[in-house]
DRENDREN-957457 format. One record per residue (C-alpha): residue in three letters; residue number from 1; x, y, z. Coordinates in nm, 4 decimals, always signed. Layout:
<atoms>
resn, resi, xx, yy, zz
ALA, NUM, X, Y, Z
...
</atoms>
This chain:
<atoms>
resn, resi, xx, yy, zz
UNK, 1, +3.1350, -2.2524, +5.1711
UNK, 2, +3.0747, -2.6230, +5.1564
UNK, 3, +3.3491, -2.8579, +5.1090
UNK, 4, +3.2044, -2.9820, +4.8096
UNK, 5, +3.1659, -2.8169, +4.4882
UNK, 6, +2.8196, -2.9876, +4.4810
UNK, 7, +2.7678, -2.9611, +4.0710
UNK, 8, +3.0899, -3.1370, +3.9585
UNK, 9, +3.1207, -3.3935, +4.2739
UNK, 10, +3.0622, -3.7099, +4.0574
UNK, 11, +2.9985, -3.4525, +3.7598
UNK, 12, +2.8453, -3.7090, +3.4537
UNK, 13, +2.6578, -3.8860, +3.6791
UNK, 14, +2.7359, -4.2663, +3.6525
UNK, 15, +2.9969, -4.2202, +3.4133
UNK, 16, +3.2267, -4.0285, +3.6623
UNK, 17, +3.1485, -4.2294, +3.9957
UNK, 18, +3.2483, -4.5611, +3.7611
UNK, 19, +3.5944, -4.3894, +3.6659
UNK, 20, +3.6842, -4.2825, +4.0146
UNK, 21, +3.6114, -4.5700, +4.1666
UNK, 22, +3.9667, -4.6828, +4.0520
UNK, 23, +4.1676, -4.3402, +4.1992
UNK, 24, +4.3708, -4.4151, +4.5753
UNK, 25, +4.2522, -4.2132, +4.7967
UNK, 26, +4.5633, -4.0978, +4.8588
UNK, 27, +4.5298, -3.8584, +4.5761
UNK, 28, +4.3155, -3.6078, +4.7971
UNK, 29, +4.5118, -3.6704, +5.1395
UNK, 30, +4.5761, -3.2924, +5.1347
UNK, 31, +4.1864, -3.2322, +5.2311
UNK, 32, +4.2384, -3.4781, +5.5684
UNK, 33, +4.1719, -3.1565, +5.7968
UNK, 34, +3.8466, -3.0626, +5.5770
UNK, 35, +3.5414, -3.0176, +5.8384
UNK, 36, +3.2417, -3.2557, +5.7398
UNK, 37, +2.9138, -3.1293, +5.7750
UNK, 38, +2.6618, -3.3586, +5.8322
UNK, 39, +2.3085, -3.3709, +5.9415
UNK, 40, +2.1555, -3.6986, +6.0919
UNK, 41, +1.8268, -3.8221, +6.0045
UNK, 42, +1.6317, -4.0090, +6.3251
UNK, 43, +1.8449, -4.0642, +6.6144
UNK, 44, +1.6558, -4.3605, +6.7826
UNK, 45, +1.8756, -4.5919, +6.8846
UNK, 46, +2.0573, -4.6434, +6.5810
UNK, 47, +2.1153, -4.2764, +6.4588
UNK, 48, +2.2498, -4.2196, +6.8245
UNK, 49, +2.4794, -4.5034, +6.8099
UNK, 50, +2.6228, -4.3216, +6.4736
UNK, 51, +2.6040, -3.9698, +6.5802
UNK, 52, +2.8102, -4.1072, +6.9192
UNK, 53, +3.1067, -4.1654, +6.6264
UNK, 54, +3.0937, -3.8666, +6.4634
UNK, 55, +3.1237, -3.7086, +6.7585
UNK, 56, +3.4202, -3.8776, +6.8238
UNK, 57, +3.5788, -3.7228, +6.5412
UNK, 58, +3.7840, -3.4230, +6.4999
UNK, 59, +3.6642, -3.3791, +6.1081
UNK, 60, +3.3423, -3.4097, +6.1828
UNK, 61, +3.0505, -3.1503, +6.2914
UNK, 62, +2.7297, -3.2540, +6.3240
UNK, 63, +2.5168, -2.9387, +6.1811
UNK, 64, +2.1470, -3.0640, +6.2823
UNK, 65, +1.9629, -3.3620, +6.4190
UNK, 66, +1.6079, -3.4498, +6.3181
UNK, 67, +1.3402, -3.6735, +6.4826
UNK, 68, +0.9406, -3.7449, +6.5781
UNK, 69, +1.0076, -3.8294, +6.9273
UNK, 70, +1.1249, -3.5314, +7.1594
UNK, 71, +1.2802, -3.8212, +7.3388
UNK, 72, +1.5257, -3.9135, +7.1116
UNK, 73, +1.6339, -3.5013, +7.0235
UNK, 74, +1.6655, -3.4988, +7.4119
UNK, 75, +1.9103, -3.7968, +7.4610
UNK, 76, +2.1114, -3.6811, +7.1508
UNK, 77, +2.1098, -3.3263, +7.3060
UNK, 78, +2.2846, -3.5070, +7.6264
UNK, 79, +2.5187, -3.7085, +7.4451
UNK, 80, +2.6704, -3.3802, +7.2562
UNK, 81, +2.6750, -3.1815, +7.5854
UNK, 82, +2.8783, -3.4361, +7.7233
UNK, 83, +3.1002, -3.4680, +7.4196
UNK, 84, +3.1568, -3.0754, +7.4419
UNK, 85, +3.0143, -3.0477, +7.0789
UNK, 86, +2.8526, -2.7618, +6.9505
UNK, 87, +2.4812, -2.7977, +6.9796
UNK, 88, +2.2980, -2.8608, +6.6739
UNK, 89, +2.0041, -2.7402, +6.4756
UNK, 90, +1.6704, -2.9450, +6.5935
UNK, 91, +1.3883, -3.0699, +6.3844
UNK, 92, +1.0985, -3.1877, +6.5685
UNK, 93, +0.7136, -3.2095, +6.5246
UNK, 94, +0.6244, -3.4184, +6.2182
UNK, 95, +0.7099, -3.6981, +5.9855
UNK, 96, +0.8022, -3.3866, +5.7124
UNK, 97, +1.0710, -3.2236, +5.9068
UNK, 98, +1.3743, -3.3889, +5.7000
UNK, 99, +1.3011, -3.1851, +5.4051
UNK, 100, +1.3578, -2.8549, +5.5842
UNK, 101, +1.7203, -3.0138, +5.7483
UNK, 102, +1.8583, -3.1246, +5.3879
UNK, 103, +1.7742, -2.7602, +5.2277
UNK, 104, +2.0319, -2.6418, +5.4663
UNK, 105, +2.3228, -2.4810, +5.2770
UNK, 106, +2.6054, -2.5626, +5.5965
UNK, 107, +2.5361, -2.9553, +5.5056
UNK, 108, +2.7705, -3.1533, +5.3305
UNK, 109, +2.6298, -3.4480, +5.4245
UNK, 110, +2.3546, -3.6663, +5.5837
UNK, 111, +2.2330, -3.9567, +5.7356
UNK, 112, +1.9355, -4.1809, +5.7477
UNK, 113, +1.8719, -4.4151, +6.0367
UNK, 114, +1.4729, -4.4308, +6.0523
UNK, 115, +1.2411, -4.7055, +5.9720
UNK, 116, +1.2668, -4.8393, +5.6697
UNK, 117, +1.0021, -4.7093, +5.4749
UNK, 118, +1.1584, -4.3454, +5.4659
UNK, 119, +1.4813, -4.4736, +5.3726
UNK, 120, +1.4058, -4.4147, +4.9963
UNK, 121, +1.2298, -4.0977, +5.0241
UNK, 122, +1.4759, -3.9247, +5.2575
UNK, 123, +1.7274, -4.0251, +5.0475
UNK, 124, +1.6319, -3.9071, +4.7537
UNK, 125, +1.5469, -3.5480, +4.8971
UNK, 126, +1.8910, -3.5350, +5.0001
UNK, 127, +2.0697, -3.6122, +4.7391
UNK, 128, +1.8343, -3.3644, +4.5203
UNK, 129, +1.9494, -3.1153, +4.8051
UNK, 130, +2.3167, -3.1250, +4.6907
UNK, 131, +2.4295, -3.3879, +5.0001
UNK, 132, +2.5957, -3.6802, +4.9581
UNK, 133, +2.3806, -3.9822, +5.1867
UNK, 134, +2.4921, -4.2240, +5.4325
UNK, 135, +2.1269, -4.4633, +5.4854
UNK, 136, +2.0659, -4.7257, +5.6881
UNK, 137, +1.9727, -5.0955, +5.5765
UNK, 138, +1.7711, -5.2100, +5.3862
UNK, 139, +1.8075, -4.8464, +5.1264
UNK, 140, +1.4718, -4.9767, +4.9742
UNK, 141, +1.2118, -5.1839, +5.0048
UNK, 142, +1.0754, -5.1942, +4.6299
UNK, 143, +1.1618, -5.2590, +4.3244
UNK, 144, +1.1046, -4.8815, +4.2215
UNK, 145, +1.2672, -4.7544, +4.5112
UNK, 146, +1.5898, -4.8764, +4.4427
UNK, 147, +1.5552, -4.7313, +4.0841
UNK, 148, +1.4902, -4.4080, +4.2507
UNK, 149, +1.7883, -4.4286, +4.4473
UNK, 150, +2.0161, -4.5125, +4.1171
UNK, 151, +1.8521, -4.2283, +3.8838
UNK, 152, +1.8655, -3.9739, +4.0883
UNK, 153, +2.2413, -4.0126, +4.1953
UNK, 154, +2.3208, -4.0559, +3.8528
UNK, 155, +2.1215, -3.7291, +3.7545
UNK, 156, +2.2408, -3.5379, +4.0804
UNK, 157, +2.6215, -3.6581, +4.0776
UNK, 158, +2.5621, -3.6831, +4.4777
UNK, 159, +2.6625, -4.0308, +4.6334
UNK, 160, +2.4468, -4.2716, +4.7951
UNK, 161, +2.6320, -4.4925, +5.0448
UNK, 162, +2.4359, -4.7824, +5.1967
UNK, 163, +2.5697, -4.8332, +5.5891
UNK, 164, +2.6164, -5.1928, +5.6111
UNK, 165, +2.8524, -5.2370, +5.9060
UNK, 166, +2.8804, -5.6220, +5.8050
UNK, 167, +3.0927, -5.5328, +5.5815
UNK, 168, +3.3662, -5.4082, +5.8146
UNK, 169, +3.3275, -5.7413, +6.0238
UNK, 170, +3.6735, -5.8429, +6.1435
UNK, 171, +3.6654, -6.1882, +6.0445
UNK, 172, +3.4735, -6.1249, +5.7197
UNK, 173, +3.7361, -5.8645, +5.6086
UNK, 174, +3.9947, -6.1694, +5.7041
UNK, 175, +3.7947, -6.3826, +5.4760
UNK, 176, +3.7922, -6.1286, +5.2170
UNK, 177, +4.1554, -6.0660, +5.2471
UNK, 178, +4.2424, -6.4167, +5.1771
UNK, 179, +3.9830, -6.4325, +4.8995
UNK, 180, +4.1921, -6.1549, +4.7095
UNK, 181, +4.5099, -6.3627, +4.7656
UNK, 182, +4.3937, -6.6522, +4.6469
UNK, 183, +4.3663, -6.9182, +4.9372
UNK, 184, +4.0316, -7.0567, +4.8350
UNK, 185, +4.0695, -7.0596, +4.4887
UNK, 186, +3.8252, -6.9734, +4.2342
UNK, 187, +3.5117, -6.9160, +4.4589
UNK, 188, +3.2275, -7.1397, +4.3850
UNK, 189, +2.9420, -7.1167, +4.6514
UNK, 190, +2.8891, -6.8455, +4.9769
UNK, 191, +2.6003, -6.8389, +5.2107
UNK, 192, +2.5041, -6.5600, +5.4357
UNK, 193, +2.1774, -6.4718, +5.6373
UNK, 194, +2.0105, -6.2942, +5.9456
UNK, 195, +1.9737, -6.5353, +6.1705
UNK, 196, +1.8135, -6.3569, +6.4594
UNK, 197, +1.5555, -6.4360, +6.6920
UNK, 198, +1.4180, -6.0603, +6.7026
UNK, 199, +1.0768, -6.1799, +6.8966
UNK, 200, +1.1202, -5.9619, +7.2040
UNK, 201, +1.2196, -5.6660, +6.9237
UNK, 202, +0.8942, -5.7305, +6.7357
UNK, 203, +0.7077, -5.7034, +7.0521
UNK, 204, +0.6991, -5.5547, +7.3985
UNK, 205, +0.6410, -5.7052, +7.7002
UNK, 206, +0.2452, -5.8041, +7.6815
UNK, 207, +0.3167, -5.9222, +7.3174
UNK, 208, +0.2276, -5.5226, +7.2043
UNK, 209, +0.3386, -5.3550, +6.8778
UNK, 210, +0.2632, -5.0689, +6.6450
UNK, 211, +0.1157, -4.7496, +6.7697
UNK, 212, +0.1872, -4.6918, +7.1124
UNK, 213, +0.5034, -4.9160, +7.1671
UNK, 214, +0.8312, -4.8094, +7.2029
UNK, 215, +1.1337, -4.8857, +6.9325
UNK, 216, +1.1184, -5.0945, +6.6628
UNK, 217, +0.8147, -5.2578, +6.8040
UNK, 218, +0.6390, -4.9134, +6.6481
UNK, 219, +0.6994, -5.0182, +6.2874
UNK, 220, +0.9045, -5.3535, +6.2199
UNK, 221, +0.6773, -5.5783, +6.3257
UNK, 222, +0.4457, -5.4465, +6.0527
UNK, 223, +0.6663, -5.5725, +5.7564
UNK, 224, +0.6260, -5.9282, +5.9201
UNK, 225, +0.2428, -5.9228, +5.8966
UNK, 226, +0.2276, -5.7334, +5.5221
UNK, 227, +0.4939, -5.9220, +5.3930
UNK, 228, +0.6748, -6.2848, +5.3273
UNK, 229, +0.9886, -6.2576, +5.1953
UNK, 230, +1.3987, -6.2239, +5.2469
UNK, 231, +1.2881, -5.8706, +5.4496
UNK, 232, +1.6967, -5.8069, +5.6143
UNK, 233, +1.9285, -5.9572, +5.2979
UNK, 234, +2.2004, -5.6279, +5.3728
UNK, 235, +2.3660, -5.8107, +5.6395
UNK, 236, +2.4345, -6.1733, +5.4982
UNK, 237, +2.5102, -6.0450, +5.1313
UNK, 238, +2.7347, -5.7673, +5.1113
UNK, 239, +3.0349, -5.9122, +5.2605
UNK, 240, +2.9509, -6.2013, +5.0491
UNK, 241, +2.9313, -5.9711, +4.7250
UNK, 242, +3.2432, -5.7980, +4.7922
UNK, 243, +3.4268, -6.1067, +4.8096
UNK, 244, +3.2130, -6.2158, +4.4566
UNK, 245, +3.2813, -5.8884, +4.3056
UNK, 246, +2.9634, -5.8073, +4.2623
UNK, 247, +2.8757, -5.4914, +4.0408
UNK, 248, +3.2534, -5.4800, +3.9450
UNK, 249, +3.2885, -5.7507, +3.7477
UNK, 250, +3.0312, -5.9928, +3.8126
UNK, 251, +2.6708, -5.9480, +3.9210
UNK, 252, +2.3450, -6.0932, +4.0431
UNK, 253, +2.1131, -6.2706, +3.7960
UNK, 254, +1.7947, -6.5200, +3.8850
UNK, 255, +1.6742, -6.5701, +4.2367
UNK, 256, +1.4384, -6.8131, +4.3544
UNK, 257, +1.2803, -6.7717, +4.7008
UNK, 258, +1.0699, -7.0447, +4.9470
UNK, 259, +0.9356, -6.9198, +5.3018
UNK, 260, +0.8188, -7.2041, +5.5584
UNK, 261, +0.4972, -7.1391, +5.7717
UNK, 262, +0.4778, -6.8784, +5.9709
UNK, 263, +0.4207, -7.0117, +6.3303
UNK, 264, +0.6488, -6.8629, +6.5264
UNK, 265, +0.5321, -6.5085, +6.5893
UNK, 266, +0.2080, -6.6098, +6.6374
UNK, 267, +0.2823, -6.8368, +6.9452
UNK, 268, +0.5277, -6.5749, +7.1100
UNK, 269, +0.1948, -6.3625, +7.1303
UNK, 270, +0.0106, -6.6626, +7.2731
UNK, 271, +0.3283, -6.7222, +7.5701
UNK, 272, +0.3061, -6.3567, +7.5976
UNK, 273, -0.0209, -6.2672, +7.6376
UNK, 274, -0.2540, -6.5448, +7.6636
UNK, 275, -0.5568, -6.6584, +7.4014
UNK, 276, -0.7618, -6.3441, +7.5069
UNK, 277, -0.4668, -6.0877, +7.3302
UNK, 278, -0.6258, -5.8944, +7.0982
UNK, 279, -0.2916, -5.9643, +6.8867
UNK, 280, -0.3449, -6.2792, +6.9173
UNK, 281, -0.5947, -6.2675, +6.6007
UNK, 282, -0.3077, -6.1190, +6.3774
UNK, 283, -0.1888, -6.3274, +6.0495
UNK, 284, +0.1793, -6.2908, +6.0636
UNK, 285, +0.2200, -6.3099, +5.6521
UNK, 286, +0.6268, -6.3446, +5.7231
UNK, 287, +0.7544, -6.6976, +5.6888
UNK, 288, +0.9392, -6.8573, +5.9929
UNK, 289, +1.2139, -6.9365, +5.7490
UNK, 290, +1.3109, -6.8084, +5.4024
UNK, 291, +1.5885, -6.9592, +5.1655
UNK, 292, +1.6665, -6.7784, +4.8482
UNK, 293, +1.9182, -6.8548, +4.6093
UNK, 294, +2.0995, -6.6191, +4.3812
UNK, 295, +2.3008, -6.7406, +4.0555
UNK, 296, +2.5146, -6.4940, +3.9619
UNK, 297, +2.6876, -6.3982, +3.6036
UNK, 298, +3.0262, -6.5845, +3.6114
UNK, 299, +2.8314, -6.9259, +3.7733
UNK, 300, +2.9090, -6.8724, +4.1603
UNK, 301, +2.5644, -6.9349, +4.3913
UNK, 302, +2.4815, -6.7980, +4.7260
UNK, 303, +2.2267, -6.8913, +4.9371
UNK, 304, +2.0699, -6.6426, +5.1300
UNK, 305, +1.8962, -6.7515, +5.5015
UNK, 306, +1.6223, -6.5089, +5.7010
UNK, 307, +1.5222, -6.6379, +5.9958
UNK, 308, +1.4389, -6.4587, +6.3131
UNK, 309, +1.0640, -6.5800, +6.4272
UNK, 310, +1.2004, -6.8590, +6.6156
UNK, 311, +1.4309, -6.9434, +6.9252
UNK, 312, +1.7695, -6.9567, +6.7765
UNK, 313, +2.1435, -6.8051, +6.8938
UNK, 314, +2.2257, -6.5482, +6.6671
UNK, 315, +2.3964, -6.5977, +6.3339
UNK, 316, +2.4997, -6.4695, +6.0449
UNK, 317, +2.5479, -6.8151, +5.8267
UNK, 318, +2.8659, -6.7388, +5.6584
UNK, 319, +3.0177, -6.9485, +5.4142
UNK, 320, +3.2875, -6.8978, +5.1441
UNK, 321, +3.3827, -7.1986, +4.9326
UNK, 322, +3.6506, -7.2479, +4.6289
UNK, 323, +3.8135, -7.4595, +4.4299
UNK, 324, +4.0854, -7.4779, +4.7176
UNK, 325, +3.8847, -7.4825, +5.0585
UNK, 326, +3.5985, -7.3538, +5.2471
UNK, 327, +3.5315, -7.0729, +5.5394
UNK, 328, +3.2306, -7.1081, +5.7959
UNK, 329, +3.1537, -6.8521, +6.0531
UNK, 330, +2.8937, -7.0875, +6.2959
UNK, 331, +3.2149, -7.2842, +6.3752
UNK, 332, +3.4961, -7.0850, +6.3225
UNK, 333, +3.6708, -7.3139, +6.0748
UNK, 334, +3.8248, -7.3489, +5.7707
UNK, 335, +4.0082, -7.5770, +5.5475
UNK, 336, +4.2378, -7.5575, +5.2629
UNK, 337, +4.3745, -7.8341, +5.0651
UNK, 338, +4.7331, -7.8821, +5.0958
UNK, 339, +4.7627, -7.6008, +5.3923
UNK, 340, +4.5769, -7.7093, +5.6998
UNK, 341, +4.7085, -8.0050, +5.8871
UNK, 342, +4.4675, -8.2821, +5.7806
UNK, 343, +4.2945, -8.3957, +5.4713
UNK, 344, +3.8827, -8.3650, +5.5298
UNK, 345, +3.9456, -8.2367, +5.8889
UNK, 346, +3.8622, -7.8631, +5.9596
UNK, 347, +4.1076, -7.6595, +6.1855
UNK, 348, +4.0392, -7.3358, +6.3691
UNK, 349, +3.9931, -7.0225, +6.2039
UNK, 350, +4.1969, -6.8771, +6.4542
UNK, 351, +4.5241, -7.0341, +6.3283
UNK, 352, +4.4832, -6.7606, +6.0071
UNK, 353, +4.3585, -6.4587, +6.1997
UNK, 354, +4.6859, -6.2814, +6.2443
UNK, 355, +4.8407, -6.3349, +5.9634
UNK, 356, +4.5813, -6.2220, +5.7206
UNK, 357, +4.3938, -5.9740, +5.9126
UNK, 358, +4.3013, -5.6892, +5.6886
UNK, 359, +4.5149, -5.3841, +5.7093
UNK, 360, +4.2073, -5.1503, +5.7891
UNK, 361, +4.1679, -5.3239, +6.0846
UNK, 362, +4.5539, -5.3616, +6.1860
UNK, 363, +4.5457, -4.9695, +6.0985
UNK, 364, +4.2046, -4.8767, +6.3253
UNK, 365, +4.1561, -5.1133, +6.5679
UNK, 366, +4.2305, -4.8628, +6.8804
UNK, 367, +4.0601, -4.6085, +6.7101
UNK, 368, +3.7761, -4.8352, +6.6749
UNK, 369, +3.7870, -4.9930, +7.0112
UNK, 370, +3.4421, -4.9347, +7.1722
UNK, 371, +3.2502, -4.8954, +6.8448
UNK, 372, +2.9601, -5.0357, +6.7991
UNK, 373, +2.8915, -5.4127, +6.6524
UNK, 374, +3.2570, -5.5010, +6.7635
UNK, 375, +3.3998, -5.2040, +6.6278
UNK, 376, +3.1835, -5.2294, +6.2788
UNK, 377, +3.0546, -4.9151, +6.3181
UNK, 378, +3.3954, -4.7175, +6.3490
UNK, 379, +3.4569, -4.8679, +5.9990
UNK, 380, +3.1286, -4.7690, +5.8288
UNK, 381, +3.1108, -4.4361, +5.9824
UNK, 382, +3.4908, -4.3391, +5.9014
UNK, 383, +3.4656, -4.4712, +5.4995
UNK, 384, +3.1998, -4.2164, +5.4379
UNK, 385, +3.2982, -3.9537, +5.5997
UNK, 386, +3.6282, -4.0525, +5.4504
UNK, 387, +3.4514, -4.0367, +5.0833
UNK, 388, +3.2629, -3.7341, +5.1593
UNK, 389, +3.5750, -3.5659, +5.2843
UNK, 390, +3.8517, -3.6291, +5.0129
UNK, 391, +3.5164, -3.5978, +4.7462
UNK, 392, +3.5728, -4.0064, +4.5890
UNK, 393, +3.2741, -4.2605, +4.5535
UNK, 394, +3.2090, -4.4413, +4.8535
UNK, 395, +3.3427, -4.7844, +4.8897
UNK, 396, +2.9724, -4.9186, +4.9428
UNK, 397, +2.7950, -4.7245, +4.7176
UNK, 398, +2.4122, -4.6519, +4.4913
UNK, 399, +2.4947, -4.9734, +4.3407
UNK, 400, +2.5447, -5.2117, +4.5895
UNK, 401, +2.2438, -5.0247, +4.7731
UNK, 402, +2.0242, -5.0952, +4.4858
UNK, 403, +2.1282, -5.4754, +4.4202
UNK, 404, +2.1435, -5.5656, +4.7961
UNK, 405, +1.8462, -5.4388, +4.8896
UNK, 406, +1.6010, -5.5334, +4.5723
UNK, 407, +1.6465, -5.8917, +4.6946
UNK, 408, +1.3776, -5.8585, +4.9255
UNK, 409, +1.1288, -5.7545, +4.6509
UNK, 410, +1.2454, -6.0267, +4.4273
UNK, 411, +1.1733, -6.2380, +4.6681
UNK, 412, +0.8186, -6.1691, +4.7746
UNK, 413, +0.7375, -6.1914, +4.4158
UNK, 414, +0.9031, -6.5225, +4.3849
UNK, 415, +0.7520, -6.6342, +4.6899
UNK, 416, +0.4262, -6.5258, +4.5952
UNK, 417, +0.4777, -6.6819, +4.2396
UNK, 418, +0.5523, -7.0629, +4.3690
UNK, 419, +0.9119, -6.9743, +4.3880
UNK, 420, +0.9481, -6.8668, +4.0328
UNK, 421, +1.2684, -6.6978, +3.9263
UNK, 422, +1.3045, -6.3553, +3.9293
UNK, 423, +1.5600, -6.1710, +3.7119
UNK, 424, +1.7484, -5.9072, +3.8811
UNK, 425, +1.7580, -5.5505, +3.7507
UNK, 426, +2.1306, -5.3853, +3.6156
UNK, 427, +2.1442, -5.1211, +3.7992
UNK, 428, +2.4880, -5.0379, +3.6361
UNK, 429, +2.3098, -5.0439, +3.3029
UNK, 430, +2.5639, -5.2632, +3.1383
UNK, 431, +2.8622, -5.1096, +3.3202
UNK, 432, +2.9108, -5.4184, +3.5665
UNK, 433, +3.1813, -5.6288, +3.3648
UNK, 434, +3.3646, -5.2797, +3.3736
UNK, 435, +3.3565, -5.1216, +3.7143
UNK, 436, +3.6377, -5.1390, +3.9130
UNK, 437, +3.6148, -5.2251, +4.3096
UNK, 438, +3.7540, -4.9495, +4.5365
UNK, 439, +3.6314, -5.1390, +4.8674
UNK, 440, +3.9003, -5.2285, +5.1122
UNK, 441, +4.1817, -5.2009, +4.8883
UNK, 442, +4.4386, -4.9704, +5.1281
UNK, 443, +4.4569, -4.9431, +5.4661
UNK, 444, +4.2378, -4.6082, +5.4684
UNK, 445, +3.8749, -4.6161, +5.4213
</atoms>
C-alpha cells in the first residue's frame, strides 16, 4: 500500500492545499519512519545529482529510474550499487517511457530533471497518475503550461513542487530570516538574476550543439536561437518572492521586459570554430542581456537580470532593500540605519551571519555537508520528501511554479511587443491576499 491515500491527499483541490498550508508539520511527526517511494525522471547530470540524495536517505527508496541515453541508466545503476541500494526498475528506449514509470502503483512520488520542454507534460502525467511531483526549473515554458500545471493539481489533489535549490541558499535564507524580523523594514525594491556565462554549456568544443552533442548542448542552446526573453527567472526570483510574500499575501502584477543585441553567442562560435562553421550562419534570437521589471500588488518592484551570452563571473544579483537598509549579494554587504557602524558606509555581511542564520540550516548543515550547490540541494530534496512523507503541501509549491516560471513567457511577449506590459495571470484565482506561507517557518522542512 502506498503511503498516501492518493484521493483525499489535498482532497478539494485548491481549497485544501490553501488551508494546510498553515498546519506545523509537527502534526504528522508520527509518519517520520514512512518509506518514500519515488521514481526519477532523466538522470543526466542533474537527476543523478538528486537521486545521489535520496540515496542518502534512510526514508527514501528509489522505485525506478527513467532515461533516453543508456549512458545515464548505466552511471545511475553504478551510483546505487555503490550506495548498497536496491536496484531499480529501468525505462529506456524512447522519449514515451515516463508514462509507463508513473502508472506504477509502488510510486509515491516522482521527479523531473529533463530538458525543459517535458517538464510540463511529465508533470502533468504524474500527477494524473496519483504522485505527488518534484520538477526541475523552469516547471513551464508557456503561458498554457503553467495553467496546466495549476488545473490539474487542483483537479487531482496531487502536489506539484517546483525544485528551486535557490531557495535554500545559506545567505538568502539569512536574508530572509532577517526580513521576517524586521531589520530592513518595510521592503521596497529586490533584484535577482542568472548571471551566468553558460557559453561553453551552450556549446561543445568546435562551437557544436543540438543533435549529436553531449549535455545540455543537445537542447538548451535551442531556446537561445527560438527565443528572446527572461528564459532562467527560477533562480533570481523565488528567494526574492518568499521574502515578498508572494502568492500569500501579495503577488505579481505588470512586467515589462527589454533584451539588448544578441552578439555574444554568435562570436563564441566565430573564436570557436572559425568563419567556415556551419554554426556560424545561426541567428541567436536570445538577447545578450534582458532586464524585466515586475510591480507587484502591495507597490514593492523587482528587477529581474538574464544574462549568460557574455564573459562575466557568475552571479546571482541579489538585492533586498527597505525602509531600514539594504542587502547585496555581489559584495557581501549590508547596511541598516541606526545598526551598522557608519552612516552611508556598508559593512560586511559577515558581521550578521551567525546570529541570524536560519534554523534549517543551524539544524542540517552536517547532514547537508557535501550536497550539491553548497548544500542547496540537501534542502530541496529533504522539504519534499519531507511533504510527501508527513502528506502537507510543499513549501514551494503549483503556485509559485506557475508564477515563477510564466515570467519567461511574459516576457517574450513584452519583448516582442516594444516592451509593453504584460499582466500576470492569478494562478490562486483570487486566493492570494489569503494564503498563508508555510516556507521556512520551523527548523524542519
Amino acid at each position: 500500500m502506498s503511503i498516501i491515500d492518493r484521493r483525499d491527499f489535498l482532497k478539494g483541490g485548491a481549497g485544501a492545499a490553501m488551508a494546510l498550508t498553515g498546519l506545523s508539520p509537527n502534526i504528522l511527526k508520527g509518519q517520520d519512519d514512512r518509506m518514500v517511494r519515488v521514481g526519477v525522471i532523466g538522470v543526466g547530470g542533474r537527476g543523478r545529482s538528486l537521486l545521489r540524495l535520496m540515496l542518502r536517505r534512510s526514508d527514501t527508496l528509489v522505485s525506478a529510474i527513467c532515461d533516453i541515453e543508456a549512458e545515464a541508466i548505466q552511471q545511475s545503476l553504478d551510483m546505487i550499487n555503490e550506495a548498497g541500494a536496491t536496484i531499480p526498475e529501468q525505462y529506456l528506449g524512447g522519449e514515451e517511457g515516463f508514462r509507463d514509470l508513473v502508472q506504477r502503483d509502488d510510486l509515491d512520488a516522482v521527479i523531473i530533471a529533463t530538458p525543459w520542454r517535458w517538464h510540463t507534460e511529465m508533470a502533468v502525467a504524474g500527477m494524473q497518475a496519483g504522485k505527488a511531483v518534484g520538477v526541475e526549473v523552469p516547471a513551464a515554458v508557456t503561458i498554457q503550461e503553467c495553467w496546466d500545471l495549476v488545473n490539474t493539481s487542483e483537479q487531482t489533489g496531487m502536489p506539484c513542487m517546483i525544485m528551486e535549490n535557490v531557495c535554500y541558499r545559506r545567505d538568502v535564507m539569512t536574508v530572509l530570516n532577517m526580513v521576517r524580523q524586521g531589520l530592513f523594514g518595510e521592503l521596497i525594491h529586490c533584484q535577482g538574476g542568472y548571471q551566468h556565462d553558460l557559453r561553453a554549456i551552450k556549446f561543445q568544443p568546435g562551437a557544436e550543439f543540438g543533435p549529436g552533442a553531449r549535455g545540455e548542448a543537445v537542447w538548451r542552446t535551442h531556446h537561445s536561437i527560438t527565443r528572446n526573453g527572461e528564459l532562467y527567472p527560477t533562480h533570481g526570483m523565488g528567494p526574492i518572492s518568499k521574502c515578498l510574500d508572494i502568492n500569500t499575501g501579495n503577488r505579481f502584477v505588470t512586467l515589462t521586459s527589454t533584451a539588448t543585441k544578441s552578439r555574444g553567442l554568435h562570436k563564441y562560435v566565430l573564436a570557436q570554430g572559425g568563419e567556415d562553421h556551419p554554426n556560424a550562419n545561426v541567428r541567436f534570437e536570445l538577447g545578450d542581456v534582458v532586464t524585466t521589471v515586475i510591480k507587484c500588488a502591495n507597490g514593492e518592484t523587482i528587477m529581474l537580470s538574464h544574462d549568460t551570452n557574455l564573459p562575466r563571473p557568475y552571479s546571482l544579483n541579489f538585492r533586498v532593500q527597505g525602509t531600514n537598509g539594504i542587502w547585496m549579494s555581489d559584495n557581501r554587504s549590508i547596511y541598516l540605519e541606526g545598526i551598522s557602524p557608519e552612516p552611508h558606509h556598508w559593512e560586511p555581511f559577515s558581521n550578521y551571519s551567525d546570529q541570524y542564520d536560519h534554523p534549517l540550516w543551524k539544524r542540517y548543515t552536517a547532514e547537508s555537508e557535501g550536497a550539491g550547490h553548497g548544500g542547496m540541494d540537501f534542502f530541496v530534496v529533504h522539504a519534499f520528501i519531507e511533504s510527501v512523507k508527513r502528506q502537507v503541501p510543499p513549501p514551494i509549491d503549483v503556485y509559485d511554479a506557475a508564477s515563477w516560471s510564466v515570467i519567461s513567457p511574459l516576457s517574450e511577449r513584452s519583448i516582442a511587443t516594444g516592451s509593453s506590459p504584460q499582466h500576470f495571470p492569478d494562478f490562486t484565482r483570487g486566493e492570494w491576499s489569503r494564503r498563508a506561507s508555510s516556507f521556512a517557518f520551523t527548523d524542519e522542512f
